[in-house]
DRENKOL-848279 format. One record per residue (C-alpha): x, y, z; residue in one letter. Coordinates in steps of 0.1 Angstrom, whole numbers, plus 5000, padded with zeros to 4 digits. Each point is the difference from the previous one (the first is absolute). Layout:
// residues N
@px X; py Y; pz Z; resn A
...
END
This chain:
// residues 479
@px 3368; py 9374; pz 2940; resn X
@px 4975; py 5000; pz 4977; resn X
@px 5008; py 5009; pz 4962; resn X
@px 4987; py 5036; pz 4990; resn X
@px 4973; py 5005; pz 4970; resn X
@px 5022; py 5031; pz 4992; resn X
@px 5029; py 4984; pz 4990; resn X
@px 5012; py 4984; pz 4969; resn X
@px 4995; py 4966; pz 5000; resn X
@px 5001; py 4967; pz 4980; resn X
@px 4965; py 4999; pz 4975; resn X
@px 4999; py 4967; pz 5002; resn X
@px 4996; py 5000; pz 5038; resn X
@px 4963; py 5004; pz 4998; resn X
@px 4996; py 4999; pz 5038; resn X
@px 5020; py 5029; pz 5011; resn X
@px 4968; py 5026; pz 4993; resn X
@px 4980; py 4979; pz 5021; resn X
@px 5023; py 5000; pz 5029; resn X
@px 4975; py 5005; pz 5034; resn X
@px 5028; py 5018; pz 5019; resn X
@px 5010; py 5027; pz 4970; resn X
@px 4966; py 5005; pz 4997; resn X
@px 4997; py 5011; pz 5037; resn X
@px 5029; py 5022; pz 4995; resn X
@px 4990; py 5018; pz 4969; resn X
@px 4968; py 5003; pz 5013; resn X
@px 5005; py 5017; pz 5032; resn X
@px 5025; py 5023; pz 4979; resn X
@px 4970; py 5006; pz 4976; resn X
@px 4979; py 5006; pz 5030; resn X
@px 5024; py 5025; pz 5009; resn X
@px 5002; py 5016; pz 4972; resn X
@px 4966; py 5006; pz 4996; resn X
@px 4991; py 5011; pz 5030; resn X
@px 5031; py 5031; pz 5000; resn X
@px 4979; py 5006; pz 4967; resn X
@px 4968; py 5005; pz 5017; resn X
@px 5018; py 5024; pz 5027; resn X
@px 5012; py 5021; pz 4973; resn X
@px 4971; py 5008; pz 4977; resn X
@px 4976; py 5002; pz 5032; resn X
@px 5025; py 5026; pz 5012; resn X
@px 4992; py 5016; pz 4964; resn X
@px 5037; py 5001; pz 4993; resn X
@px 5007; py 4986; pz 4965; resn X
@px 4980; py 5014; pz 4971; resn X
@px 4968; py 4978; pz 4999; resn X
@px 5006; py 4993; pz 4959; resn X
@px 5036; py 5007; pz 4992; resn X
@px 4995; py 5008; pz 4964; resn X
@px 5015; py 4987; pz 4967; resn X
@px 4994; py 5003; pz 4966; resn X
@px 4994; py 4968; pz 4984; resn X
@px 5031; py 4990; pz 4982; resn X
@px 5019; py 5010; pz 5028; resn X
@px 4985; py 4976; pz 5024; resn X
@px 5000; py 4976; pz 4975; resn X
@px 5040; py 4998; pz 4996; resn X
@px 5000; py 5004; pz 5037; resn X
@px 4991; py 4964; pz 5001; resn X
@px 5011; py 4984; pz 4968; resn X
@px 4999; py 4961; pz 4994; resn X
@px 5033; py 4996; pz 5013; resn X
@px 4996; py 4962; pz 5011; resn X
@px 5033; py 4977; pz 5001; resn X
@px 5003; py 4963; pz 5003; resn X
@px 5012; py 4997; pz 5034; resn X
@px 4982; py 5029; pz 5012; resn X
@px 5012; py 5011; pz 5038; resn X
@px 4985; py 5032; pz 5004; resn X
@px 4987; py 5006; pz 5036; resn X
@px 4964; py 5002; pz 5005; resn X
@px 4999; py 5025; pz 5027; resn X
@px 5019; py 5028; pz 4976; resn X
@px 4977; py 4991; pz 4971; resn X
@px 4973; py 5007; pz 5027; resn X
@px 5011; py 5035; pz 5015; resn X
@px 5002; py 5008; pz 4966; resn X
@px 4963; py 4995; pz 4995; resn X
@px 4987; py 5012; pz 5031; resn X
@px 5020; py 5036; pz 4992; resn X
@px 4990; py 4998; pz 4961; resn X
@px 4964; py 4995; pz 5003; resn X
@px 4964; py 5014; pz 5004; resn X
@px 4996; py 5008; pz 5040; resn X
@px 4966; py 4994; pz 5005; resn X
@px 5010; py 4999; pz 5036; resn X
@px 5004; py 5030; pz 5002; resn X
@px 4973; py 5022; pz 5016; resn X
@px 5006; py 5024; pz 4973; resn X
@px 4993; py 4975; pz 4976; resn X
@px 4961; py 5012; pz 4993; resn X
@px 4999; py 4992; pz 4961; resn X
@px 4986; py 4965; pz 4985; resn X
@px 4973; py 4976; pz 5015; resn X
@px 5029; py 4975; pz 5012; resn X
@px 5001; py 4998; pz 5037; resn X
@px 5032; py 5000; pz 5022; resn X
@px 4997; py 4965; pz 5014; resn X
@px 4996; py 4992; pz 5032; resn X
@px 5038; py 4984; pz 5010; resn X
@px 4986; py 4968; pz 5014; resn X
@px 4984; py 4993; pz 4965; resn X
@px 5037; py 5001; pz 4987; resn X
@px 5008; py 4975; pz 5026; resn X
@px 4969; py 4978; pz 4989; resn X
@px 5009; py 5004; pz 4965; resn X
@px 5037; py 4983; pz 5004; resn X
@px 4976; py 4971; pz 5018; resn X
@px 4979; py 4997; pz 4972; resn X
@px 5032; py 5004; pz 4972; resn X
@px 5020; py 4968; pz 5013; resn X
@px 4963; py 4982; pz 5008; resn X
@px 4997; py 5006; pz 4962; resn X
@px 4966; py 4986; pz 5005; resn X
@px 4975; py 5007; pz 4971; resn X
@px 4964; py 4996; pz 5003; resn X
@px 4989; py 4983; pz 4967; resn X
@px 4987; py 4968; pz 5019; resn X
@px 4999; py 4997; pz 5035; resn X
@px 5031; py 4975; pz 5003; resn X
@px 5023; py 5028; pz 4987; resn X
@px 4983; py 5025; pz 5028; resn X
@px 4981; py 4984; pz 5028; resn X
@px 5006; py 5028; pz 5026; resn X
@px 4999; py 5030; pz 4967; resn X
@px 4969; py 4980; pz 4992; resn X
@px 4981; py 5003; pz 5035; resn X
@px 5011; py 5035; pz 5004; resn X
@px 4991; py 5011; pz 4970; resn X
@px 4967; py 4987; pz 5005; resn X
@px 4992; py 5014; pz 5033; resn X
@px 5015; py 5033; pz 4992; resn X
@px 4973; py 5002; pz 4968; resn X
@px 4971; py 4989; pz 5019; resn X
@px 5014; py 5026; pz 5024; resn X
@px 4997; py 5028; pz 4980; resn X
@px 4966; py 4989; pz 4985; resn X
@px 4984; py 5002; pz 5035; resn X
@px 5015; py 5037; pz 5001; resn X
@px 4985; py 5008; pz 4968; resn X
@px 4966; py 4985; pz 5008; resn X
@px 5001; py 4971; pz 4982; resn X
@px 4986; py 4969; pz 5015; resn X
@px 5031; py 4979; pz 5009; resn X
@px 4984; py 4969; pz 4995; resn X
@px 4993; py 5007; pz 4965; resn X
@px 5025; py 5024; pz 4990; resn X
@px 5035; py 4993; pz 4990; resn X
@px 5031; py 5011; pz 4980; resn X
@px 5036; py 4996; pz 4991; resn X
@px 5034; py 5019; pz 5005; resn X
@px 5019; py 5011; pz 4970; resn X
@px 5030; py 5023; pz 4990; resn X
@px 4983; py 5038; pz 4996; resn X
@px 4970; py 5019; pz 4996; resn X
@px 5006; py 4999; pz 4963; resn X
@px 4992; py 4962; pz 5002; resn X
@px 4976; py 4999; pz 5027; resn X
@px 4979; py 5024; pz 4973; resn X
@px 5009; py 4975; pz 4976; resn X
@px 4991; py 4969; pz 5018; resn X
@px 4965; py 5018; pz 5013; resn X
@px 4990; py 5005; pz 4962; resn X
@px 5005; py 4971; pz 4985; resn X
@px 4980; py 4981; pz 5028; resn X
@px 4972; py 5032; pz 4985; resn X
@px 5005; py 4987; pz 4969; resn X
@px 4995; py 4967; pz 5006; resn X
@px 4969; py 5006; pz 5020; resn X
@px 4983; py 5026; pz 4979; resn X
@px 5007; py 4982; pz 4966; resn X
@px 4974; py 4975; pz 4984; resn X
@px 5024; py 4977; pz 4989; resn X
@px 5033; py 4986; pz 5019; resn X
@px 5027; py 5025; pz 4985; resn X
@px 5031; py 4988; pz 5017; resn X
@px 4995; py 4968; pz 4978; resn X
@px 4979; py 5010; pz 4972; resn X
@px 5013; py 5037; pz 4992; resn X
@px 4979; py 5024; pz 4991; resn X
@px 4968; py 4990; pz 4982; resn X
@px 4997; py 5034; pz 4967; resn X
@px 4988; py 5024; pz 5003; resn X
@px 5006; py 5010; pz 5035; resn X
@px 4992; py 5032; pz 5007; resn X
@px 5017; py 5002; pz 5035; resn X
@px 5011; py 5031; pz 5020; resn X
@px 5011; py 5015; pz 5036; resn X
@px 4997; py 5027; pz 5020; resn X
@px 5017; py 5014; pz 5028; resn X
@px 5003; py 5040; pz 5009; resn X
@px 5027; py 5018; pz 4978; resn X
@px 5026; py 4999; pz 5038; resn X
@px 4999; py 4967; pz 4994; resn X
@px 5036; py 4984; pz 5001; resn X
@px 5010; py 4988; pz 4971; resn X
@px 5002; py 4961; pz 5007; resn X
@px 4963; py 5002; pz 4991; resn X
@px 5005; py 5011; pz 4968; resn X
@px 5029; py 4977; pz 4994; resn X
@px 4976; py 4971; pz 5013; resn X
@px 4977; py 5010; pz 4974; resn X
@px 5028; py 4997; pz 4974; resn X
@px 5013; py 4963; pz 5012; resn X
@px 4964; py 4991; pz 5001; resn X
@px 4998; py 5009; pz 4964; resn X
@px 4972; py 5027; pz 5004; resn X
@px 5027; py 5025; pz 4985; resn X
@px 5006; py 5032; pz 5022; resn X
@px 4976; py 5018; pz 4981; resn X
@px 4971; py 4982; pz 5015; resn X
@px 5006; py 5013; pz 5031; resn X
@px 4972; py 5027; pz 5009; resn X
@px 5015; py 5030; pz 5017; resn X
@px 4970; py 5009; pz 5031; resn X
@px 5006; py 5040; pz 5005; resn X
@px 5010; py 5009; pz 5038; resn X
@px 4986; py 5024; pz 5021; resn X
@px 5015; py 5028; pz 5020; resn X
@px 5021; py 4979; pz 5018; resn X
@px 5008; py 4975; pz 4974; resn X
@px 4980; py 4973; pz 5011; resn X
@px 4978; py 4984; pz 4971; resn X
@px 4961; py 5013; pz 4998; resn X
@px 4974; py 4975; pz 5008; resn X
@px 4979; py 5022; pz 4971; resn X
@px 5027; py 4998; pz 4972; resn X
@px 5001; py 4966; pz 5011; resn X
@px 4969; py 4991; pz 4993; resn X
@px 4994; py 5022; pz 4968; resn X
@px 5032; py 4980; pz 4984; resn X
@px 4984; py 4969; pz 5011; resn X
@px 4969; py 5013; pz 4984; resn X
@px 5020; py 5007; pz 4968; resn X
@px 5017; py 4966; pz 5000; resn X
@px 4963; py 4983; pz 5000; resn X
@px 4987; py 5023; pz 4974; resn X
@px 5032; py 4987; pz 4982; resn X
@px 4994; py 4967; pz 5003; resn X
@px 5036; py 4996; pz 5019; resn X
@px 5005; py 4973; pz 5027; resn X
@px 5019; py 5017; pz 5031; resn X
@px 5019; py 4975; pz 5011; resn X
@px 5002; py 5019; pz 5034; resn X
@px 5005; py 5032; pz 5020; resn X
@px 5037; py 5010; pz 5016; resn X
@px 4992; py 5022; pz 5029; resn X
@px 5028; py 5014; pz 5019; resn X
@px 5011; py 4998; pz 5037; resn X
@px 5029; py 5027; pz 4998; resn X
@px 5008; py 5013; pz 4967; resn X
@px 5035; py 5001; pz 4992; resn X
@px 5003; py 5037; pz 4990; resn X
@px 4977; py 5013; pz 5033; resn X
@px 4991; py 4973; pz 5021; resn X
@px 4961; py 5007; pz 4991; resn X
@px 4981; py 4971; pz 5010; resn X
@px 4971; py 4997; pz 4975; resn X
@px 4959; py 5000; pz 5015; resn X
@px 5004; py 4960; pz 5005; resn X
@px 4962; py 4996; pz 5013; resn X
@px 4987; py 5024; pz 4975; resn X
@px 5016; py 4979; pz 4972; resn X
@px 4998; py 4966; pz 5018; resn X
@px 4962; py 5006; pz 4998; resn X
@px 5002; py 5011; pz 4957; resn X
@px 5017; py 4962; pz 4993; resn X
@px 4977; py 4982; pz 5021; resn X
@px 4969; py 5014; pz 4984; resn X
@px 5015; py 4992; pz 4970; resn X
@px 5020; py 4969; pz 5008; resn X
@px 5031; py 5011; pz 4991; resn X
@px 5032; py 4988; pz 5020; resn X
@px 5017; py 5030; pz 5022; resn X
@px 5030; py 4999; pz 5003; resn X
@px 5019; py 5022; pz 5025; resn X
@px 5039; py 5008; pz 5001; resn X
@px 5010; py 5009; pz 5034; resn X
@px 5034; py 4988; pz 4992; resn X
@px 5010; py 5037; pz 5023; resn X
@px 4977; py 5008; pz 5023; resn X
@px 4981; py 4963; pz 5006; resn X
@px 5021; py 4995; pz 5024; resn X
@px 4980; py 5026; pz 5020; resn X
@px 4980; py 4974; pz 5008; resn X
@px 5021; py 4986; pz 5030; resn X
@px 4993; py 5038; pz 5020; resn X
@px 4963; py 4997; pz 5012; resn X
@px 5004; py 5044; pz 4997; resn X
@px 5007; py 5000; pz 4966; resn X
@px 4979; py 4967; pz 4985; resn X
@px 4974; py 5020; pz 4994; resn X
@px 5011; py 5015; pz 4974; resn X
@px 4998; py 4971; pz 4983; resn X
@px 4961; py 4997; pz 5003; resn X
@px 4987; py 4975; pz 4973; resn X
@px 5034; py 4986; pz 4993; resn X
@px 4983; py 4967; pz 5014; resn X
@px 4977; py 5001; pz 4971; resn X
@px 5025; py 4995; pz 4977; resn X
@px 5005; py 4969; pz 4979; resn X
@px 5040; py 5004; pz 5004; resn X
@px 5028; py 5020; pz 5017; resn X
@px 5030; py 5003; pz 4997; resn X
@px 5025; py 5014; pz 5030; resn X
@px 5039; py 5008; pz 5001; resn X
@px 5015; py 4988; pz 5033; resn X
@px 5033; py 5018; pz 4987; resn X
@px 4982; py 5036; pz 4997; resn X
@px 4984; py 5007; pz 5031; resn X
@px 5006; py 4966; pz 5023; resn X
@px 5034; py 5009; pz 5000; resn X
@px 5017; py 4968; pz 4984; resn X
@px 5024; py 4997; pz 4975; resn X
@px 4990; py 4997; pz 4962; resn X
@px 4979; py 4979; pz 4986; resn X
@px 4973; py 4984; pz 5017; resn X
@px 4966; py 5009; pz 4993; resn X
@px 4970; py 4983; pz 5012; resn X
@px 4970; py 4990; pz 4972; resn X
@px 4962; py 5000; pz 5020; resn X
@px 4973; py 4978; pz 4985; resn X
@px 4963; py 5004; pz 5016; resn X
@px 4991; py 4969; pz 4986; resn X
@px 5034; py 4980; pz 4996; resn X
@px 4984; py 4975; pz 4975; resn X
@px 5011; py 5029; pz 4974; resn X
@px 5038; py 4994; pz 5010; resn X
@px 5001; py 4968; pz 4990; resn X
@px 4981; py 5003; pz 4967; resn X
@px 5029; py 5027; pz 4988; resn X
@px 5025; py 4976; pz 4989; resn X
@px 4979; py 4970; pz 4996; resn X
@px 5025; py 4973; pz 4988; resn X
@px 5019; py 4970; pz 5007; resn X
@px 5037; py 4993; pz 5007; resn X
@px 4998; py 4960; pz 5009; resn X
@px 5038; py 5003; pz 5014; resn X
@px 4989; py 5028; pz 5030; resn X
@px 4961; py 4994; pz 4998; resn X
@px 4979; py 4966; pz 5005; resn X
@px 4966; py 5015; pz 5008; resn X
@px 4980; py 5032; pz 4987; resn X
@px 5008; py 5030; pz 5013; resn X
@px 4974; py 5002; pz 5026; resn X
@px 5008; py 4969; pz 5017; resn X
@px 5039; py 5014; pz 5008; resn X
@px 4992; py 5031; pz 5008; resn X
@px 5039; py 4994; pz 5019; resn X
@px 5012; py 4999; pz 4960; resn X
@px 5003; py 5037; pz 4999; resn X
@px 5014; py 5003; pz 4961; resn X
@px 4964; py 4992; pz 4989; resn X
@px 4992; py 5035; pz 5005; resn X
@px 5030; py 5018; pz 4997; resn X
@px 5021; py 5017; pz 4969; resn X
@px 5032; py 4986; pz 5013; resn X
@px 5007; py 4965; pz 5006; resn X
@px 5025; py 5001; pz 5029; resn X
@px 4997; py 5035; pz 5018; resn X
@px 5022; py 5008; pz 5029; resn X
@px 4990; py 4996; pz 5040; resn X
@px 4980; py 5027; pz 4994; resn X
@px 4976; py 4995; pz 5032; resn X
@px 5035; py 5000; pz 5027; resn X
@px 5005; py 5036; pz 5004; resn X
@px 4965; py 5012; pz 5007; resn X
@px 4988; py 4970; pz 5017; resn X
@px 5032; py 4999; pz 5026; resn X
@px 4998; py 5041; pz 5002; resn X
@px 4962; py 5001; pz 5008; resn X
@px 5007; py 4974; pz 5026; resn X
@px 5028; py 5016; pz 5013; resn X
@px 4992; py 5035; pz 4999; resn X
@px 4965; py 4994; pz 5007; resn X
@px 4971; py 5016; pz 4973; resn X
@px 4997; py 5034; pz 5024; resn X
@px 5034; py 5009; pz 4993; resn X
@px 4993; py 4998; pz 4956; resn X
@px 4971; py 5021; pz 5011; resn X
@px 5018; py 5024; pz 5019; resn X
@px 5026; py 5006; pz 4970; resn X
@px 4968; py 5000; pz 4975; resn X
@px 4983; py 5031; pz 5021; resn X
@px 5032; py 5015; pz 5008; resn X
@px 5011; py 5005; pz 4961; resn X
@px 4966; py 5013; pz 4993; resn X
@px 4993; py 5023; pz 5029; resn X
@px 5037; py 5012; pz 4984; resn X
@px 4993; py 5003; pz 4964; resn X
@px 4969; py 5023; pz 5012; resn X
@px 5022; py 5021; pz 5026; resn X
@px 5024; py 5002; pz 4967; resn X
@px 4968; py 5013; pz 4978; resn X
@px 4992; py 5023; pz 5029; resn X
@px 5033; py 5017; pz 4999; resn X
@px 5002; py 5002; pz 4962; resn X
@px 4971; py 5022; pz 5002; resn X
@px 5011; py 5022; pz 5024; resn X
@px 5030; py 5009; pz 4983; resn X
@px 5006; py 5030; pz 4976; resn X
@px 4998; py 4990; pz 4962; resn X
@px 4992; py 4962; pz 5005; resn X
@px 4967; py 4983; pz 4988; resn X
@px 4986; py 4961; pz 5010; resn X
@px 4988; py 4983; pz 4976; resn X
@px 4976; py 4980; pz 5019; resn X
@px 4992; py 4994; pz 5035; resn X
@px 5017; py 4966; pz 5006; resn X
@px 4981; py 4971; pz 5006; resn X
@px 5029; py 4977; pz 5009; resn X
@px 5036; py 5005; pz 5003; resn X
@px 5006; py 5013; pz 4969; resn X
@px 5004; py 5042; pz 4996; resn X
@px 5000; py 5016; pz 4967; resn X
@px 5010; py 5042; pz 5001; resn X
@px 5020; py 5023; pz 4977; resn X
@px 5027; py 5024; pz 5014; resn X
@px 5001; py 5034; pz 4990; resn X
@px 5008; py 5007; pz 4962; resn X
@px 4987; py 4989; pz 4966; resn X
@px 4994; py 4970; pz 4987; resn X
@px 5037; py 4998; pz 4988; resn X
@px 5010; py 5003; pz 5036; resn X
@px 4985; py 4973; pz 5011; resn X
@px 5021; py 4972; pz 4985; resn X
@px 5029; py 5025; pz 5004; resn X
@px 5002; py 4999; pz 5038; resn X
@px 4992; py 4962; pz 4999; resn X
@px 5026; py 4991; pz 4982; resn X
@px 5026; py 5023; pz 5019; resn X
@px 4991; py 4988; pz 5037; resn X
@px 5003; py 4959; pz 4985; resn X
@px 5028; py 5004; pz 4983; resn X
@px 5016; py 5020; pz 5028; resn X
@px 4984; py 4973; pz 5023; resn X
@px 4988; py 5018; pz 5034; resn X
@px 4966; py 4987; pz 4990; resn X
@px 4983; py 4977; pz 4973; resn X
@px 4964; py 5009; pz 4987; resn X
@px 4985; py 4991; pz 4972; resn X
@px 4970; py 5022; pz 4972; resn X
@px 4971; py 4990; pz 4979; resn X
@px 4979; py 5015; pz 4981; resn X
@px 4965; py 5012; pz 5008; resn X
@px 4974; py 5012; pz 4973; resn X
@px 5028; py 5019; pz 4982; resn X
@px 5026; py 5011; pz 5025; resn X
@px 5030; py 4990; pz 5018; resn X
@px 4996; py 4991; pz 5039; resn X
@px 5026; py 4992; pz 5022; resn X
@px 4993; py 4969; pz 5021; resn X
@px 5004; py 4983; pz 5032; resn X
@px 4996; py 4966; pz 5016; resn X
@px 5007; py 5003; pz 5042; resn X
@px 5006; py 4961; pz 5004; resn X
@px 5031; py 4999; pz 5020; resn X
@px 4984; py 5001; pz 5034; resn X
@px 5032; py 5016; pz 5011; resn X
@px 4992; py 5035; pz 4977; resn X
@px 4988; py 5027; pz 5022; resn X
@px 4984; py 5033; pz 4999; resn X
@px 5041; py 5017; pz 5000; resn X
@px 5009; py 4980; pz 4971; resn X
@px 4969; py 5010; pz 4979; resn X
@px 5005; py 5040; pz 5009; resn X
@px 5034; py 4996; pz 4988; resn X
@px 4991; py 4989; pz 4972; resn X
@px 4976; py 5029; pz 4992; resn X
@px 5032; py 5023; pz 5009; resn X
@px 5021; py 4980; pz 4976; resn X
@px 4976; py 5000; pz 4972; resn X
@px 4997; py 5040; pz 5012; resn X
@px 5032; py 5002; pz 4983; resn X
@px 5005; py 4974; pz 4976; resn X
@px 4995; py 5004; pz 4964; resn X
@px 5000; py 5037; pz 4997; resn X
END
């Protein structure tokens, strides 16, 4: 019989962990496990965030590690899966994290004991090759001619922005920054709409542009950036005598899911030859439903985009994809030489992929979407795209139909932002008693001045019952 992980055992037996056969059994219990854990919270049985303060979670689970250690997996395991965050749960309608598809948890215990990176292509040939055709994937969706276009993987939307401006810097520059520095006095700045999510403006700040050289474009109506003020702050920035090092359009904002005029402002930075940049980092991924692409008109004319496969492609965090029209920019962002990984220039082993990334190893980032898409087949992430939207604007319909409520905005995406009857105190009042209570977690944001409760439908499993109970909870809550 083989020796079980869970039990104590001799340290200086380094094989025992590795044992094939108590893998298969801890496994299949872990499988177990996990599987009675999606039962429950699909059956909307536990709370979906059972809440703690703080300090109390954190002596919950103190650093009590021993020598010889012998604690079993398995309970340490059910402890988690009852402690934590349910974003299984269909009632689960608060952050932009999705509720993973289960196979991608499958793929991702492949990819964990593969362990392999993708800094050169010896580490990751498969990672490599699917990492590849997934980009060039995603470019054809987006417009871009596959033959020229290219990009990279990378852990976030917060470093897919990052990645994407520093190849604008590089380009838009006279001199070659990433080796030189800047060259004084450099008068640089950036603008994006004032939605814009702040990785931009923390991009600015890494690049060294200093956050308060980040022009905030006014939105319209439905706070999406106007092509005028656009072009009157690009006006202003000429009659300054400022560089704009480029323009951050947004493809679903954070706070409303507004996707910005992409053609209109597309059209401003080529007349002026600016680089346009465009975070779709939520709602890109709109791109795989042929119904809901066009919403994304001029997305194609951006320089670079950046997409979240763990928002709205349902996979678990983080993998985002970083779009290059001309892919030549990619590999001129983190132009250097490592002589142990690298022996030609960056163009030549394209296969190389830490040439144009932040990180040097990054997980198997390409497994989960590339094995899902071919195993779910690209109808069914279109399906789940239209379904959450044609839900978020049933949701919007039935908030204005009820007594006392007010919309925000009509959605544009998935994402629903409304206020419950009551002040402005009352807002954050019946928020905070339906989380902490846990029959529903929601999130709020501000809007020009005042508190908004909001929603993101992106468990496919949240219907039209679950949403009008939570109207009739928030009815209640917080008086």
């Amino acid at each position: 019989m083989a020796h079980n992980p869970c039990d104590s055992y001799d340290p200086s037996d380094l094989k025992v962990p590795y044992d094939p056969e108590a893998f298969r059994s801890l496994g299949h219990r872990a499988v177990d496990a996990l599987a009675d854990h999606l039962a429950q919270v699909q059956g909307r049985t536990p709370p979906v965030l059972p809440w703690r303060e703080p300090q109390e979670s954190l002596r919950a689970w103190p650093a009590d590690f021993t020598p010889g250690g012998g604690a079993d997996p398995l309970e340490v395991i059910g402890r988690v899966l009852k402690e934590s965050h349910h974003l299984q749960h269909p009632r689960y309608v608060g952050h932009q994290c999705s509720a993973p598809l289960p196979l991608a948890a499958i793929l991702g215990m492949v990819g964990d004991l593969l362990n392999n990176g993708t800094a050169v292509y010896e580490m990751g040939p498969v990672s490599t090759a699917m990492e590849r055709s997934l980009v060039t994937w995603f470019a054809a969706l987006a417009g871009y001619d596959p033959a020229r276009a290219g990009g990279v993987l990378t852990h976030g939307g917060s470093a897919g922005n990052l990645t994407a401006l520093l190849a604008a810097r590089q380009a838009t520059l006279p001199h070659d920054v990433w080796e030189e520095g800047y060259h004084a006095p450099m008068d640089l700045c950036l603008l994006a709409s004032d939605q814009t999510h702040y990785s931009v403006r923390r991009s600015a700040q890494v690049l060294g542009l200093g956050g308060r050289n980040v022009i905030a474009v006014p939105t319209d109506e439905r706070f999406r950036m106007r092509a005028e003020a656009l072009e009157a702050a690009l006006d202003d920035a000429q009659a300054r005598g400022r560089r704009v090092l480029a323009v951050v359009g947004s493809a679903g904002s954070t706070a409303t899911g507004a996707i910005d005029p992409l053609e209109d402002l597309a059209g401003l930075c080529e007349a002026r030859g600016i680089w346009f940049h465009v975070d779709g980092a939520h709602s890109g991924a709109f791109l795989v439903s042929d119904r809901l692409r066009p919403r994304l008109a001029g997305i194609g004319r951006a320089h670079s985009v950046v997409i979240d496969a763990h928002k709205m492609l349902m996979m678990p965090s983080l993998a985002t994809a970083v779009l290059f029209r001309d892919e030549g920019h990619s590999f001129e962002t983190f132009s250097q030489q490592a002589s142990y990984l690298f022996d030609r220039s960056a163009r030549q082993e394209w296969y190389n992929l830490a040439h144009r990334t932040l990180e040097c190893t990054k997980r198997f980032l390409s497994l989960d979407l590339y094995v899902a898409l071919q195993a779910l087949g690209t109808d069914y992430f279109a399906r789940y795209l239209e379904s959450r939207v044609d839900l978020a604007s049933w949701f919007a319909e039935a908030i204005q139909d009820r007594p006392g409520w007010e919309l925000a905005v009509r959605p544009e995406g998935n994402i629903v932002c409304f206020r419950a009857p009551g002040g402005e105190a009352r807002q954050s009042a019946a928020r905070d008693a339906v989380v902490r209570e846990g029959s529903f977690h929601l999130v709020k944001t501000q809007l020009r001045g005042r508190t908004w409760l909001r929603t993101t439908l992106i468990n496919p499993l949240t219907t039209r019952e679950d949403l009008t109970a939570l109207m009739d909870r928030l009815d209640g809550a917080g008086a």
